[in-house]
C-alpha positions as CSV (number, residue, x, y, z in Angstrom):
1,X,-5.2,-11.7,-26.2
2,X,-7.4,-14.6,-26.2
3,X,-10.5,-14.9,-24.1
4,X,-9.4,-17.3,-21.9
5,X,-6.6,-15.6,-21.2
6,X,-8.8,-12.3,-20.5
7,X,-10.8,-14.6,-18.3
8,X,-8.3,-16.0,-15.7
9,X,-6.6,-12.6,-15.4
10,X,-10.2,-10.8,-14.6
11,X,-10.6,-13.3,-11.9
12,X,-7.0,-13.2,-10.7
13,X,-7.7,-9.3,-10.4
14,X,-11.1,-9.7,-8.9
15,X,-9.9,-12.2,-6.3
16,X,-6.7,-9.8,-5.4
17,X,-9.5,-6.8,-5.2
18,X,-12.0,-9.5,-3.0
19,X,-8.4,-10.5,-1.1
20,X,-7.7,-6.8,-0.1
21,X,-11.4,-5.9,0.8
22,X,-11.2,-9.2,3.4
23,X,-7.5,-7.6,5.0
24,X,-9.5,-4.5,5.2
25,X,-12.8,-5.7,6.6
26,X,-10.1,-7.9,9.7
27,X,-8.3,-4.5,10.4
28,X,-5.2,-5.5,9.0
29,X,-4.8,-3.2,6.6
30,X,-6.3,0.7,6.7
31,X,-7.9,2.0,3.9
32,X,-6.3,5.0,3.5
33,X,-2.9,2.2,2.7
34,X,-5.9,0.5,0.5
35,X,-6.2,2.8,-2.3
36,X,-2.8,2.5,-4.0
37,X,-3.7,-1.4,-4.4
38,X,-7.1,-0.3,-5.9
39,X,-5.9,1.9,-8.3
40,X,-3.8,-0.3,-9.1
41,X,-6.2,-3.2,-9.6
42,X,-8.5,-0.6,-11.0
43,X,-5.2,-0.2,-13.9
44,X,-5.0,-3.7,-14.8
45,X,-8.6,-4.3,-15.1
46,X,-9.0,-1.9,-17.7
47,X,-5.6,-2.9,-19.4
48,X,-7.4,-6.7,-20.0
49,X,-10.9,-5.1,-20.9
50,X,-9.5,-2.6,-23.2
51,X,-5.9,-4.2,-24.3
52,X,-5.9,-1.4,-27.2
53,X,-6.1,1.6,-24.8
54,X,-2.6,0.5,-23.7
55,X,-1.2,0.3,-27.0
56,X,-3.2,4.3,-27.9
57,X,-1.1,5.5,-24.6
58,X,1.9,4.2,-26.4
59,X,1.7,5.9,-29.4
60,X,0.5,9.5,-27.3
61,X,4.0,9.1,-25.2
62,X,6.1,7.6,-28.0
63,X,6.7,4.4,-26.7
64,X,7.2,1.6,-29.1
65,X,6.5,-1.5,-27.5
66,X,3.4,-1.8,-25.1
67,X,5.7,-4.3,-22.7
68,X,7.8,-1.2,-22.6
69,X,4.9,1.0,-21.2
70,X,4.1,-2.0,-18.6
71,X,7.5,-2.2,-17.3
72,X,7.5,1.6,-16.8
73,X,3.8,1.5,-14.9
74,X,5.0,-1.3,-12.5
75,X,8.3,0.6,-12.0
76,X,6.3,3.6,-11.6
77,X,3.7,1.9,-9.0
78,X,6.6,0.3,-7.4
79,X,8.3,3.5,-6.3
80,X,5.6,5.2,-5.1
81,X,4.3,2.1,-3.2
82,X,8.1,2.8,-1.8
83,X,7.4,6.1,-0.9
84,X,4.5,5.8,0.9
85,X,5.6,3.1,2.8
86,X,8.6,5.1,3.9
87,X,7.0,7.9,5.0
88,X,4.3,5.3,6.8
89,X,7.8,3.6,8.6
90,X,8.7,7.5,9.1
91,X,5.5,7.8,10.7
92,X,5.8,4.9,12.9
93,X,9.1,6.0,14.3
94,X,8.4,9.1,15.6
95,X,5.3,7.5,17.1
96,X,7.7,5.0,18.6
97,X,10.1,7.7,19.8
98,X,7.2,9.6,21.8
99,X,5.9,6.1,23.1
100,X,9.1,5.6,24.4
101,X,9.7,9.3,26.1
102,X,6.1,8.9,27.3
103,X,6.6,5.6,28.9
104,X,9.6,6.9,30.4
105,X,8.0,9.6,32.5
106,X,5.6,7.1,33.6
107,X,8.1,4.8,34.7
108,X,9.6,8.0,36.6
109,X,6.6,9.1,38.4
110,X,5.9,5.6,39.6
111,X,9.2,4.9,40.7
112,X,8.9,8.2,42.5
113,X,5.4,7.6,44.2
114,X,7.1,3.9,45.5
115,X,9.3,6.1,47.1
116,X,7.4,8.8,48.3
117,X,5.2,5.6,50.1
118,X,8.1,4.3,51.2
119,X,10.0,6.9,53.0
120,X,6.4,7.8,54.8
Protein backbone atom coordinates (compact mmCIF):
# COMPACT_ATOMS: atom_id res chain seq x y z
CA UNK A 1 0.00 0.00 0.00
CA UNK A 2 1.51 3.21 -0.90
CA UNK A 3 1.97 6.10 1.48
CA UNK A 4 -0.33 8.22 0.06
CA UNK A 5 -2.67 5.89 0.08
CA UNK A 6 -1.95 5.12 3.91
CA UNK A 7 -2.29 8.87 4.32
CA UNK A 8 -5.84 9.79 3.02
CA UNK A 9 -7.29 6.66 4.68
CA UNK A 10 -5.65 7.70 8.30
CA UNK A 11 -7.40 10.91 7.85
CA UNK A 12 -10.59 9.58 6.41
CA UNK A 13 -10.58 7.39 9.74
CA UNK A 14 -9.51 10.20 11.95
CA UNK A 15 -12.16 12.53 10.57
CA UNK A 16 -14.99 9.61 10.98
CA UNK A 17 -13.53 9.13 14.71
CA UNK A 18 -13.48 13.36 15.14
CA UNK A 19 -17.14 13.06 13.22
CA UNK A 20 -18.50 10.65 15.92
CA UNK A 21 -16.91 12.45 18.98
CA UNK A 22 -18.83 15.85 17.56
CA UNK A 23 -22.56 13.62 17.37
CA UNK A 24 -21.51 12.59 20.75
CA UNK A 25 -20.45 15.85 22.32
CA UNK A 26 -24.44 17.48 20.55
CA UNK A 27 -26.26 14.50 22.30
CA UNK A 28 -27.13 12.83 19.32
CA UNK A 29 -25.66 9.86 19.76
CA UNK A 30 -24.98 7.98 23.37
CA UNK A 31 -21.83 6.57 24.02
CA UNK A 32 -22.75 3.45 25.11
CA UNK A 33 -24.16 3.22 20.89
CA UNK A 34 -20.46 4.91 20.34
CA UNK A 35 -18.27 2.06 21.06
CA UNK A 36 -19.11 -0.31 18.23
CA UNK A 37 -18.04 2.68 15.73
CA UNK A 38 -14.71 3.01 17.78
CA UNK A 39 -13.82 -0.37 17.67
CA UNK A 40 -14.44 -0.29 14.63
CA UNK A 41 -12.40 2.76 13.67
CA UNK A 42 -9.94 1.52 16.19
CA UNK A 43 -9.85 -1.92 13.43
CA UNK A 44 -9.13 -0.08 10.44
CA UNK A 45 -6.59 2.06 11.81
CA UNK A 46 -4.52 -0.62 12.69
CA UNK A 47 -5.28 -2.58 9.34
CA UNK A 48 -3.54 0.75 7.44
CA UNK A 49 -0.66 1.09 10.10
CA UNK A 50 0.13 -2.57 10.12
CA UNK A 51 -1.31 -3.86 6.59
CA UNK A 52 0.83 -7.22 7.32
CA UNK A 53 -1.03 -8.03 10.58
CA UNK A 54 -4.09 -8.59 8.37
CA UNK A 55 -2.47 -10.81 6.10
CA UNK A 56 -0.63 -12.97 9.65
CA UNK A 57 -4.60 -13.35 10.74
CA UNK A 58 -5.11 -14.85 7.38
CA UNK A 59 -2.71 -17.38 7.44
CA UNK A 60 -3.67 -18.22 11.55
CA UNK A 61 -7.58 -18.79 10.21
CA UNK A 62 -6.75 -20.27 6.84
CA UNK A 63 -7.99 -17.69 4.72
CA UNK A 64 -6.29 -17.21 1.37
CA UNK A 65 -6.91 -13.89 0.25
CA UNK A 66 -6.75 -10.85 2.82
CA UNK A 67 -9.95 -9.17 0.77
CA UNK A 68 -11.50 -12.39 1.81
CA UNK A 69 -10.87 -11.74 5.67
CA UNK A 70 -12.18 -7.93 5.04
CA UNK A 71 -15.30 -8.96 3.51
CA UNK A 72 -15.89 -11.37 6.46
CA UNK A 73 -15.01 -8.40 9.22
CA UNK A 74 -17.46 -5.90 7.64
CA UNK A 75 -20.02 -8.71 7.34
CA UNK A 76 -19.24 -9.63 10.78
CA UNK A 77 -19.42 -5.76 12.09
CA UNK A 78 -22.50 -5.45 10.06
CA UNK A 79 -24.48 -8.04 11.85
CA UNK A 80 -23.77 -7.13 15.08
CA UNK A 81 -24.30 -3.44 14.39
CA UNK A 82 -27.82 -5.28 13.38
CA UNK A 83 -28.20 -6.75 16.48
CA UNK A 84 -27.72 -4.06 18.67
CA UNK A 85 -29.71 -1.91 16.92
CA UNK A 86 -32.57 -4.34 17.09
CA UNK A 87 -32.50 -4.92 20.51
CA UNK A 88 -32.01 -0.79 20.89
CA UNK A 89 -35.65 -0.59 18.49
CA UNK A 90 -36.76 -3.56 21.04
CA UNK A 91 -35.93 -1.33 23.66
CA UNK A 92 -37.64 1.68 22.37
CA UNK A 93 -40.94 -0.11 21.90
CA UNK A 94 -41.59 -1.32 25.01
CA UNK A 95 -40.68 2.13 26.21
CA UNK A 96 -43.23 3.36 23.82
CA UNK A 97 -45.79 0.80 24.91
CA UNK A 98 -45.57 1.97 28.74
CA UNK A 99 -45.59 5.69 27.47
CA UNK A 100 -48.60 5.04 25.89
CA UNK A 101 -50.44 2.99 28.91
CA UNK A 102 -49.07 5.74 31.20
CA UNK A 103 -50.49 8.52 29.19
CA UNK A 104 -53.57 6.76 29.05
CA UNK A 105 -54.31 6.72 32.77
CA UNK A 106 -53.46 10.30 32.85
CA UNK A 107 -55.82 11.11 30.27
CA UNK A 108 -58.42 9.03 32.46
CA UNK A 109 -57.90 10.68 35.72
CA UNK A 110 -58.18 14.08 34.06
CA UNK A 111 -61.16 13.36 32.21
CA UNK A 112 -62.41 12.16 35.50
CA UNK A 113 -61.43 15.19 37.76
CA UNK A 114 -63.35 17.52 34.67
CA UNK A 115 -66.16 15.64 35.74
CA UNK A 116 -65.99 15.32 39.22
CA UNK A 117 -65.79 19.58 38.88
CA UNK A 118 -68.44 19.50 36.82
CA UNK A 119 -71.08 17.55 38.42
CA UNK A 120 -70.20 19.69 41.84
Amino acid sequence: MSINLKIFLLIVVISFILLILHTIKKKRLLLKYALLWFASSLLMIISILFPQFLSLLCKLLGIELVSNLVFLISIFILLVLTFVLTIIVSEQKKKIILLIEETAIIKKELKEIKDAKKSN
